[in-house]
C-alpha positions in Angstrom: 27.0 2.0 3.6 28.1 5.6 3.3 28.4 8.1 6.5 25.4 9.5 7.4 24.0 11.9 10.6 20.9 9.8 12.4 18.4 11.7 13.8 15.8 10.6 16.2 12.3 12.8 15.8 10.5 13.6 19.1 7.6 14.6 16.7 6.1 15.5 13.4 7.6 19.4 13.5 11.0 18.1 15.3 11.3 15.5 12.0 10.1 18.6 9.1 12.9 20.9 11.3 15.7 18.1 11.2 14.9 17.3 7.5 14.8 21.0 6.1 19.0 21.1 8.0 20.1 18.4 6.0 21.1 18.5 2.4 19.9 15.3 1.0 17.7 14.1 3.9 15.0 11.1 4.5 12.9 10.2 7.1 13.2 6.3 8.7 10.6 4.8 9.4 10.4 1.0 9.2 13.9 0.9 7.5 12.8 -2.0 5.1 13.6 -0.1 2.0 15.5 2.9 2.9 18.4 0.7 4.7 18.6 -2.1 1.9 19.8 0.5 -0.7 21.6 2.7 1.5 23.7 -1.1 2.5 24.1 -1.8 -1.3 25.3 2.0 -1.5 22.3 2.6 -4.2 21.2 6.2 -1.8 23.6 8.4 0.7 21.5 10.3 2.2 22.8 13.0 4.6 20.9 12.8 7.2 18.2 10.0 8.6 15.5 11.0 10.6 13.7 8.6 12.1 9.9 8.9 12.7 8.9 5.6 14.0 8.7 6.5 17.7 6.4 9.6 17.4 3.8 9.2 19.6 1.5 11.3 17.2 2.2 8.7 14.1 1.5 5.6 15.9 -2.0 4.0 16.3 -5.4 2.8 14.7 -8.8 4.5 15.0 -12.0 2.9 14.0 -14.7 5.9 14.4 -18.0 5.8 12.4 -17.6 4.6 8.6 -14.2 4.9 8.9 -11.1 3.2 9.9 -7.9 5.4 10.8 -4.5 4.2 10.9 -2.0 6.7 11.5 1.4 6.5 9.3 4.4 4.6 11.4 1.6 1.6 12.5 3.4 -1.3 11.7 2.2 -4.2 9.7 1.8 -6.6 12.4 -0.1 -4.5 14.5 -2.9 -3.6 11.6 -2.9 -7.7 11.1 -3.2 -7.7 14.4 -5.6 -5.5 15.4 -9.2 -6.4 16.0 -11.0 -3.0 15.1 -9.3 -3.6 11.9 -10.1 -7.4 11.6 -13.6 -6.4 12.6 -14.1 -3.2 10.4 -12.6 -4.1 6.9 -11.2 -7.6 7.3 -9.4 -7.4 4.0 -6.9 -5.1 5.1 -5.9 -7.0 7.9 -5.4 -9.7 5.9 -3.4 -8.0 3.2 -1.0 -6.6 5.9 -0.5 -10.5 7.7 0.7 -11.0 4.0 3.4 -8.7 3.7 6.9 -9.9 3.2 7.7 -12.3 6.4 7.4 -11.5 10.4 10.8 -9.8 10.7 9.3 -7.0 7.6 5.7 -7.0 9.7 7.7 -6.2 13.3 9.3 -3.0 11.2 7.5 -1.9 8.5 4.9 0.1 8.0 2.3 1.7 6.4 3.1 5.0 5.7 6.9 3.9 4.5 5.2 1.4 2.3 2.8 4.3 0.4 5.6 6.6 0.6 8.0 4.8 -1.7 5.3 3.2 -3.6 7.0 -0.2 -4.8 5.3 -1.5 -8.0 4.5 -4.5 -5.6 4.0 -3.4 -2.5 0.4 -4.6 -1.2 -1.1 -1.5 0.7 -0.9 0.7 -2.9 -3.8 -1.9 -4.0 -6.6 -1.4 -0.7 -5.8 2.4 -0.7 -7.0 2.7 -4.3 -9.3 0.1 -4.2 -11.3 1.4 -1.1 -10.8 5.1 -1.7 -8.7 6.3 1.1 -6.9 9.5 1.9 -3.8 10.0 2.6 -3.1 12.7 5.0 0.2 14.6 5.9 1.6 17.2 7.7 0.5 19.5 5.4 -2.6 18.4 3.1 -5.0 15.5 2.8 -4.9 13.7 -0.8 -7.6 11.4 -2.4 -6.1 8.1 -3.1 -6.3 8.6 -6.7 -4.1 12.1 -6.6 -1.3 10.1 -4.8 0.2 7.4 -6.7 2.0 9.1 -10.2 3.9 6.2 -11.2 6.6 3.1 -10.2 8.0 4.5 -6.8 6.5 8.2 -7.3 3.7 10.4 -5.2 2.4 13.5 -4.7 4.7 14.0 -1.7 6.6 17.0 -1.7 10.0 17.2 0.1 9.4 17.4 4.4 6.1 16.1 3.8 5.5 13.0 6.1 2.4 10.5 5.9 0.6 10.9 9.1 -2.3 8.4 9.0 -4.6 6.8 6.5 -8.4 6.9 6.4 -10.4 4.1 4.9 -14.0 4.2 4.5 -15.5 0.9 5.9 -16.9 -0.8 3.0 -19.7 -3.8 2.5 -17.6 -6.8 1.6 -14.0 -6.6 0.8 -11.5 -8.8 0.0 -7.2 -9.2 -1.0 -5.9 -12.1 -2.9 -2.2 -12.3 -4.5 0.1 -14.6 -6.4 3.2 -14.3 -3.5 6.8 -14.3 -5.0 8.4 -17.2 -3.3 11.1 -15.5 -1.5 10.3 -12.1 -1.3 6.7 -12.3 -1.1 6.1 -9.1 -3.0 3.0 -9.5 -5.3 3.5 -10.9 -8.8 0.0 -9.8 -8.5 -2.3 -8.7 -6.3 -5.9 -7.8 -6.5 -7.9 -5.5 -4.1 -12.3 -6.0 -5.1 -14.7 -3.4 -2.9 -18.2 -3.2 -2.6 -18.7 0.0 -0.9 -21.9 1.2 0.9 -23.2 3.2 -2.0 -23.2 0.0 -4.4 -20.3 1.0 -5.9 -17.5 -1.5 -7.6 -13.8 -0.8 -6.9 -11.0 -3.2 -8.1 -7.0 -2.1 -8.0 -4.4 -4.5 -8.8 -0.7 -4.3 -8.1 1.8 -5.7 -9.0 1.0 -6.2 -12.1 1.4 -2.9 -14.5 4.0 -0.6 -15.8 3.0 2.3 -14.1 2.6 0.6 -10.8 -1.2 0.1 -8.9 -3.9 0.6 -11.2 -7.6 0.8 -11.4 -9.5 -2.3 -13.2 -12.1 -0.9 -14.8 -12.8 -4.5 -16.7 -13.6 -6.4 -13.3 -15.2 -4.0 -12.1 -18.1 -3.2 -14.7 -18.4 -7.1 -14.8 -19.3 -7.3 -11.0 -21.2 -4.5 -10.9 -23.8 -6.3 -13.2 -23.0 -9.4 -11.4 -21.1 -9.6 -8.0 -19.6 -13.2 -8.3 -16.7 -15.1 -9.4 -18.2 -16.4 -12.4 -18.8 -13.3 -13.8 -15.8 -12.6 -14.8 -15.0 -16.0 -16.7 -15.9 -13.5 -19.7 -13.7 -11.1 -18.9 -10.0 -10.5 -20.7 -7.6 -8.3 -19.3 -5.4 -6.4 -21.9 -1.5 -7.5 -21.7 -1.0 -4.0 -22.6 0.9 -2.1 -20.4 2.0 -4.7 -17.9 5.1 -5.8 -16.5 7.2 -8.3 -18.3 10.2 -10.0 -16.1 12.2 -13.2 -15.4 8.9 -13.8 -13.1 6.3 -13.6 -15.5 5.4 -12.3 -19.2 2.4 -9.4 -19.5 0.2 -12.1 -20.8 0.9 -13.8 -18.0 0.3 -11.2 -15.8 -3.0 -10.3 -17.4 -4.5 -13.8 -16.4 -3.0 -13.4 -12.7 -5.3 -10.2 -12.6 -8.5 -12.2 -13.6 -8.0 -15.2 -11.1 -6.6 -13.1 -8.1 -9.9 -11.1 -9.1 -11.7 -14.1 -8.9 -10.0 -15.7 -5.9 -10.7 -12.3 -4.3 -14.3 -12.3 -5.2 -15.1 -16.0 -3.6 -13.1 -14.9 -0.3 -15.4 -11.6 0.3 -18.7 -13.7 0.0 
């Protein structure tokens, strides 16, 4: 690991202060990407500021049709929460499913959306249920965030402070888990939301990392059940190809996880 200055935020301005002195800052938050690379000498940044204790970034919110969680919540405690578990169930689930108990203690969900892994888990429920992603400077609709395999619409200084999801009818999250990593070969978000509306994201699974499934979803609109989508084929085109799996193989993981997800949301 190269020499680098560590910096611990006392809040949101103290962090955007910090990170504008150095000349090739990042913020910390759960460390579960950031230090891997920076150990394997892949990034040496200048300066670390850590955002993880910030009073302001830490929490969960369930008001009205909505659920907040605000951007350093850790994975553990949305699994663990029970106005999560009670709101949109789904989500709780997906985040007791990310990488193993040491990555849930740490991680979390802002750091996750922030680097925007191809695999990562949360990508999938924040397009799938149409959340916004709010900073310290703007708030952006889930589709004007992700632009591709680890890229956003963040600007530089700009820091995820909390998540809204709208609280949908049924929702569900079911993935093919990588043995050891337990990233998502494939992963597949379904919502129902309260205007009868059909969303289905999958990660994991394409080029350009979380995408909208346009196919699964105009199937369960006419027919919101497992079987409907036994018709249904999912184009190889555009998906990822790797010692793990082919794109045709990767195209049939997106039908069953769809399918799997569908039986589990009732």
């Amino acid at each position: 690991m190269y020499e680098t200055n560590y910096h611990r935020a006392s809040s949101v301005d103290d962090a955007v202060a910090q990170f504008g002195k150095g000349k090739e800052a990042k913020f910390l938050a759960g460390g579960q990407t950031l230090l891997p690379v920076m150990k394997q000498r892949l990034a040496a940044p200048s300066d670390v500021i850590d955002v993880a204790k910030i009073k302001d970034l830490v929490g969960i919110d369930v008001s009205g049709d909505t659920v907040t969680i605000k951007g350093a919540t850790t994975h553990y405690d949305v699994a663990q929460s029970d106005a999560v578990q009670k709101a949109i169930p789904a989500l709780a689930h997906l985040a007791s499913m990310i990488g193993d108990p040491a990555v849930r203690y740490r991680g979390t969900i802002g750091g996750s959306l922030a680097n925007n892994d191809p695999a990562a888990d949360y990508p999938a429920a924040v397009l799938a249920l149409g959340a916004t992603i709010k900073t310290n400077k703007r708030s952006l609709a889930a589709e004007d965030f992700f632009k591709g395999l680890f890229t956003t619409a963040l600007e530089d200084g700009e820091i995820i402070t909390a998540v809204t999801f709208p609280i949908p009818v049924k929702a569900s999250y079911a993935k093919m888990r990588h043995p050891a990593s337990r990233f998502a070969l494939t992963g597949v978000f379904v919502v129902k939301t309260k205007a009868g509306d059909i969303r289905v994201a999958a990660t994991g699974a394409s080029q350009s990392g979380v995408i909208r499934v346009p196919a699964i979803e105009q199937a369960l609109k006419a027919n919101w059940s497992a079987s409907a989508l036994d018709g249904v084929t999912i184009s190889a085109s555009g998906l990822l190809a790797d010692i793990h799996g082919s794109s045709d193989y990767r195209a049939n993981l997106v039908k069953v996880m769809g399918q799997r997800a569908v039986t589990a949301a009732g």
